[in-house]
C-alpha positions in Angstrom: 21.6 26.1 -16.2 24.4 23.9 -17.7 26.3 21.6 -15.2 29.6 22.1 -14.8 30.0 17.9 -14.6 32.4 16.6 -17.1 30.8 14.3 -19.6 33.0 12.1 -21.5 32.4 11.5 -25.0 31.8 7.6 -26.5 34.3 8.5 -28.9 37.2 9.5 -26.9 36.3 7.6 -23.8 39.6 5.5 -23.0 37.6 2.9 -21.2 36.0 1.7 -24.3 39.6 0.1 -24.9 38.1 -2.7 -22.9 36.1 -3.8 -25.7 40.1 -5.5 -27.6 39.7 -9.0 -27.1 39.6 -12.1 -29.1 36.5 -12.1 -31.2 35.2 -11.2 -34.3 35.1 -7.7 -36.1 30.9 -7.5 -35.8 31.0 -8.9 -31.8 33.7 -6.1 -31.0 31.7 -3.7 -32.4 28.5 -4.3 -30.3 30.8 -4.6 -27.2 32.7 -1.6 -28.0 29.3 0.5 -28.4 27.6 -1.1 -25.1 30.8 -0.4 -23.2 30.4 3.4 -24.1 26.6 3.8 -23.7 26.9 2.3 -20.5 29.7 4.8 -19.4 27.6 7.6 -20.9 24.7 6.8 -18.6 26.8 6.8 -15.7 28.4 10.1 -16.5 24.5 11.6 -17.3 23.1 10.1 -14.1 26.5 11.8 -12.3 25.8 15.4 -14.0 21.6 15.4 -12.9 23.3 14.7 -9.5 25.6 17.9 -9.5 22.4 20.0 -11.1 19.3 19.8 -8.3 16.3 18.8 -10.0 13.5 21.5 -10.1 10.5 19.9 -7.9 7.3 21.5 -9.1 4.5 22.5 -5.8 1.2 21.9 -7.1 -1.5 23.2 -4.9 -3.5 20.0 -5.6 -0.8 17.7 -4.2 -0.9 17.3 0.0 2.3 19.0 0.8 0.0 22.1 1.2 -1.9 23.1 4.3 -4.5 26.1 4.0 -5.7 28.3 6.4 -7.6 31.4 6.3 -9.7 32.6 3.7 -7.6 30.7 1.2 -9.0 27.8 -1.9 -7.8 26.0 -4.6 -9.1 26.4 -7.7 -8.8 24.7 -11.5 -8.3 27.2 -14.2 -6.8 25.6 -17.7 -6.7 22.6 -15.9 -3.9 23.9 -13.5 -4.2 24.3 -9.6 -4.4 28.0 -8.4 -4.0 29.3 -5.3 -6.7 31.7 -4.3 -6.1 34.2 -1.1 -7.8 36.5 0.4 -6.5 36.8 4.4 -5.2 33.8 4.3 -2.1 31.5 3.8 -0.9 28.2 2.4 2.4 26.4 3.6 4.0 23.5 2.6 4.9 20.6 5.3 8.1 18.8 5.4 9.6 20.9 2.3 13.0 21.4 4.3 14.5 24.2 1.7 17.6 26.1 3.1 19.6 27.1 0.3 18.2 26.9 -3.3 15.6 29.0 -5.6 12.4 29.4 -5.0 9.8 30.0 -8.5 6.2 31.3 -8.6 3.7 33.4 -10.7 1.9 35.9 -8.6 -1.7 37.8 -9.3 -2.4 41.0 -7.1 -4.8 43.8 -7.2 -3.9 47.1 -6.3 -6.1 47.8 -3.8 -4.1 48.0 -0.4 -2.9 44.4 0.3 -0.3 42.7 1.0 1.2 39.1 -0.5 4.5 37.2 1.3 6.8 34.7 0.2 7.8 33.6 3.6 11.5 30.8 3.7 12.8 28.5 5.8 10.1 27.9 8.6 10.3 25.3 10.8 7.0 26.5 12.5 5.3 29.7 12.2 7.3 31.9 15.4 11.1 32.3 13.7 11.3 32.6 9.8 12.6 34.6 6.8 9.9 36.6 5.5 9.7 38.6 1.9 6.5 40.7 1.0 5.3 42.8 -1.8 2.8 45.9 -1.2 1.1 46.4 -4.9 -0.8 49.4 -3.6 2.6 51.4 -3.8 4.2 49.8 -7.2 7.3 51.8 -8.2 7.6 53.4 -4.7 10.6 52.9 -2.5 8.9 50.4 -0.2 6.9 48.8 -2.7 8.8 45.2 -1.9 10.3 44.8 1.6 12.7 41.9 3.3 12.0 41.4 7.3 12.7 38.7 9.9 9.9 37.0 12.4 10.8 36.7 15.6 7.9 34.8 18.1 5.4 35.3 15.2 5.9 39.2 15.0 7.3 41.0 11.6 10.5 43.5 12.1 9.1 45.3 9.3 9.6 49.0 11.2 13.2 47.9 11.7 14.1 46.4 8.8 13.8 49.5 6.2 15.9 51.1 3.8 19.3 49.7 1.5 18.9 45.8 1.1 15.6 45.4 3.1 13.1 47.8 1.0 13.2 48.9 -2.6 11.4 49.7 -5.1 9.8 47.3 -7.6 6.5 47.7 -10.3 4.2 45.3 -9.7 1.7 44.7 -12.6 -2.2 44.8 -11.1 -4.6 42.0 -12.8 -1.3 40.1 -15.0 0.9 37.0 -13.8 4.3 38.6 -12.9 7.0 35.9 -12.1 8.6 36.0 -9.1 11.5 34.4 -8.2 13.8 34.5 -4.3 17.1 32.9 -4.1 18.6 31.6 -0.6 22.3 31.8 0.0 23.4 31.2 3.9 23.0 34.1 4.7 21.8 35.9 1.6 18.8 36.4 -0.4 17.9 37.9 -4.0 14.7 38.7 -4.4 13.4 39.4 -8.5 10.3 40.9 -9.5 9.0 40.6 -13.1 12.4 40.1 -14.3 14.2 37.1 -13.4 17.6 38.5 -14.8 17.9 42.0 -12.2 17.2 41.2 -8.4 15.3 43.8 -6.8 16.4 43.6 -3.4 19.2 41.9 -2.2 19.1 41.4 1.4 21.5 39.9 4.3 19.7 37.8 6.2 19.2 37.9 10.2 18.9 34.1 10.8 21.1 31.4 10.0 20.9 29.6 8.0 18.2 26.4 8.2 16.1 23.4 6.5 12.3 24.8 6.9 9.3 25.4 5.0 7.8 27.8 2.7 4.9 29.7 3.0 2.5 31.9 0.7 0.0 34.1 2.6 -1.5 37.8 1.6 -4.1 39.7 4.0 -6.0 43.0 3.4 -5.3 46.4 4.8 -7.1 48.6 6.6 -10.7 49.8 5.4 -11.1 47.6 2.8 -14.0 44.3 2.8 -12.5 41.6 5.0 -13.3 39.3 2.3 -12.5 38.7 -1.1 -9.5 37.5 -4.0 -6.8 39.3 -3.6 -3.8 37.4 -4.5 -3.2 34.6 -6.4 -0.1 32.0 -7.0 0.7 29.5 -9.3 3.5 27.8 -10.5 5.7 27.2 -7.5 8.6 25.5 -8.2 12.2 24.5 -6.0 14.8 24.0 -6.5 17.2 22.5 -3.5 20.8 23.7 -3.7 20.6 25.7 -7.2 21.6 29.1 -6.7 20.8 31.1 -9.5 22.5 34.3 -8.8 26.0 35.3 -8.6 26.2 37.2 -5.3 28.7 40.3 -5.2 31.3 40.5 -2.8 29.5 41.7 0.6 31.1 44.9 1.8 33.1 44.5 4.9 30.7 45.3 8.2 31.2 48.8 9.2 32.1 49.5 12.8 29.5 51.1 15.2 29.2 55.1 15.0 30.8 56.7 18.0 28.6 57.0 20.7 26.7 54.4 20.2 25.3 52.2 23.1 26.3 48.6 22.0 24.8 46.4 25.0 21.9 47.1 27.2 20.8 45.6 30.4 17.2 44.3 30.2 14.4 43.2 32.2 11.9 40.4 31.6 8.9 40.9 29.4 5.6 42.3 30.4 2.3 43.0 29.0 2.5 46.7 28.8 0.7 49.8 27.7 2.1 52.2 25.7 1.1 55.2 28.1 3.5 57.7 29.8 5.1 56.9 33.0 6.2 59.1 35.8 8.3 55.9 37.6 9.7 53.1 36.9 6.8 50.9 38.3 7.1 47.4 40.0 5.7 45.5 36.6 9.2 45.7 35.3 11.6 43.5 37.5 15.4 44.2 38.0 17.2 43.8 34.6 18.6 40.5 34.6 20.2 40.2 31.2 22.6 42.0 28.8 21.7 42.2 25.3 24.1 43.2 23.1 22.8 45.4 20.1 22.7 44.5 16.3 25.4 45.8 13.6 23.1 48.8 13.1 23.1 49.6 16.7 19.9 48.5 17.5 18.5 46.0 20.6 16.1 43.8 18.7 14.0 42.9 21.5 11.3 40.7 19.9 14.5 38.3 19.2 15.6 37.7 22.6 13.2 38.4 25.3 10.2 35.4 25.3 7.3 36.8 25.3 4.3 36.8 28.0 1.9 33.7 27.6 -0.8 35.0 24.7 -3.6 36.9 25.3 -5.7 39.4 23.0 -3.7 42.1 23.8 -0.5 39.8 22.9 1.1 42.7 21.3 1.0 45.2 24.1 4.3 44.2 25.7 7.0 46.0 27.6 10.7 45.9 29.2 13.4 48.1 31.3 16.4 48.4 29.6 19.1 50.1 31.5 22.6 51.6 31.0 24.9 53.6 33.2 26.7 56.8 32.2 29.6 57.5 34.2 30.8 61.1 33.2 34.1 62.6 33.9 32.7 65.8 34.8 29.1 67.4 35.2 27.4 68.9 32.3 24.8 68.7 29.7 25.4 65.5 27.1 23.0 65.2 23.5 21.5 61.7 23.5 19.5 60.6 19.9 17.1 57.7 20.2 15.6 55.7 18.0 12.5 53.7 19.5 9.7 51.1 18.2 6.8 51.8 19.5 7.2 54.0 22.7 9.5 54.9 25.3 9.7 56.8 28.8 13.2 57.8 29.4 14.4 58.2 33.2 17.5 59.6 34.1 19.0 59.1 38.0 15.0 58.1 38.0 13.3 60.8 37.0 11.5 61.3 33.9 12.8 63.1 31.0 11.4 62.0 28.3 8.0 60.2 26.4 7.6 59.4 23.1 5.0 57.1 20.7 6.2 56.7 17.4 4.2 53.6 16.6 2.4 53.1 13.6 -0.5 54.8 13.2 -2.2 54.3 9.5 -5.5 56.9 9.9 -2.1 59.5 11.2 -0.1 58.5 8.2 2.4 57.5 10.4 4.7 54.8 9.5 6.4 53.9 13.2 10.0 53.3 11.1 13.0 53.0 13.7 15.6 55.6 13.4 18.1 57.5 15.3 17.0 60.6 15.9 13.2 60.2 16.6 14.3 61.7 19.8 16.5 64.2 20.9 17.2 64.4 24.4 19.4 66.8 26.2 20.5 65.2 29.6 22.0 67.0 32.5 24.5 64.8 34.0 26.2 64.9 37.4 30.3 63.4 37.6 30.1 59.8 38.3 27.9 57.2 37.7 24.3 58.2 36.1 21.5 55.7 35.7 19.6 55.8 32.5 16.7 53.7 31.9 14.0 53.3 29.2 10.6 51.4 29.6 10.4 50.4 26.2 6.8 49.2 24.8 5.5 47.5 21.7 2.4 47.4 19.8 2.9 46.1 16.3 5.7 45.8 13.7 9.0 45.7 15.6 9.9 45.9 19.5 13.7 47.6 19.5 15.9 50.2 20.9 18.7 52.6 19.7 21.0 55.2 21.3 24.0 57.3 20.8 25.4 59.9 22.7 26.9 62.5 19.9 29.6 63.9 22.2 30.8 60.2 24.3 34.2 62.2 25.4 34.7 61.4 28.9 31.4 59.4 29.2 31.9 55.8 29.6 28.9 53.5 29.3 28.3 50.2 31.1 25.4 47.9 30.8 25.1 47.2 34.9 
């Protein structure tokens, strides 16, 4: 990329008018041309500052930490990063805005390689992955956030968070990911076209990177899957010209925009006929995302570990205060499962979580359900135990018909 610093020339620098004084012809001469060499090399110096040197990442140098079923490994006398389930992250990188460079190898068995940004440890990060097992599908590349350590991947689907992409088995395909605040472009094979561009759900911050694949269900837990090599950053460059962003849309009628929500619990994902004492008094309002949906994962801590970390649960509540009796359409869109009371009684259960051996992908939409709820004039209390297994903890409603209904978050 050429710098947009200003250069001056030795021939037309005024400053070498310095070199007039009382000597002879040859003497002002040399002065003249050290004068103008010496201005050069301060203008050059000035320019390398305004374009960010490219720092090359070799996986021999100690600014990588390995984990997993993950080695280095000399081929053609270059360091190559070997993965099976495992990862590799670099310590003290602090990248926020700039590009990110690499050469990836997959397979196409079904696995998984990420090119995670921006981590300061491994709960809250940017996080961009490629699924080689479905090359030229719509999902075959996929942007998410990481909230406490879990993926948002059944959230984050669909325009500027999936998209389609061909990714080569058994051939070095470059990949490149460029950081913008709060935008990201994400290129595949060609470094020219972005993929995916994606708006980012984190600010913006000074973190790591980290490479790490794993392998999918069914397959040997061991064994090469991905590799990496040339890694390169590149702090500040932005080598992309970002369109306009669109102006944010406003929330669809009907749509609940803040829910009141309990604490956290370790929860299973079994029907419920009450609202049992696990689940405390909401004690927080959470207001809900642009989309329209309560991103749990990113607000609520979660329960101290244990095996079953993932199994975790919460009350979210809402009143409906209706005008007049009478039946009101409700759509809800859930990750993972969901018993829906109404004026405490159960109307509702639902798991949509994923499910690979059902072929079930656990995406978050509105819509999943479609509930039909019989309210009474005045104030009705809606509440949904909401639980979690993998990929995504969240909650979305909207009531199609909201005339005369006004909804609180208590």
């Amino acid at each position: 990329m050429r710098s947009r610093a200003s250069v001056t020339s030795p021939a037309t620098a005024p400053s070498c008018a310095i070199a007039r004084f009382e000597a002879t012809p040859r003497q002002r001469s040399r002065v003249a041309l050290a004068a103008c060499a010496a201005l050069l090399l301060v203008a050059l110096a000035s320019a390398a500052r305004v374009l960010p040197a490219q720092q090359p990442l070799p996986f021999d140098s100690a600014i990588w930490h390995l984990d997993g079923d993950a080695r280095r490994v000399t081929a053609g006398g270059q360091a190559i990063l070997e993965l099976g389930t495992g990862l590799a992250r670099t310590q003290g990188l602090g990248l926020e805005d700039g590009t990110v460079d690499a050469e990836v190898w997959m397979t196409r068995l079904r696995t998984f390689a990420f090119l995670s940004v921006r981590m300061q440890d491994d709960s809250t990060y940017e996080s961009f992955y490629l699924r080689p097992h479905k090359s030229g599908l719509p999902d075959a590349v996929q942007y998410t956030p990481v909230y406490q350590g879990e993926g948002q991947w059944q959230l984050y689907h669909g325009p500027g968070r999936t998209a389609a992409a061909t990714l080569d088995e058994g051939r070095w395909v470059p990949l490149r990911l460029v950081l913008l605040g709060r935008r990201a472009a994400l290129f595949v094979g060609d470094t020219a076209r972005p993929v995916l561009v994606s708006r980012l759900a984190l600010d913006a911050r000074a973190g790591d990177i980290e490479l790490r694949a794993f392998i999918g269900a069914g397959l040997p837990p061991e064994g090469v899957i991905t590799r990496f090599r040339n890694v390169k950053v590149r702090r500040g460059r932005v080598a992309f010209a970002f369109p306009p962003e669109a102006p944010t849309a406003p929330p669809a009628p009907g749509i609940v925009r803040a829910w009141a929500v309990s604490r956290a619990r370790f929860a299973s994902d079994t029907a419920r006929t009450r609202v049992e004492a696990e689940f405390d008094e909401p004690r927080a309002v959470l207001p809900v995302n642009d989309d329209g949906v309560l991103e749990l994962h990113r607000f609520l801590p979660l329960p101290e570990r244990t095996a079953r970390a993932r199994d975790v649960g919460a009350l979210a509540r809402v009143t409906l205060t209706a005008a007049r009796a009478g039946t009101r359409v409700l759509e809800l869109g859930y990750s993972d499962a969901v018993t829906v009371f109404l004026n405490g009684e159960p109307v509702y259960y639902g798991d949509e979580g994923y499910d690979y051996a059902r072929r079930r992908e656990g995406l978050l939409r509105l819509g999943q359900a479609v509930l039909y709820l019989p309210l009474r004039a005045g104030a009705n209390r809606l509440e949904v135990v909401v639980t979690d297994h993998f990929g995504g903890w969240a909650l979305a409603a909207r009531l199609r018909d909201a005339a005369g209904v006004q909804v609180t978050a208590p």
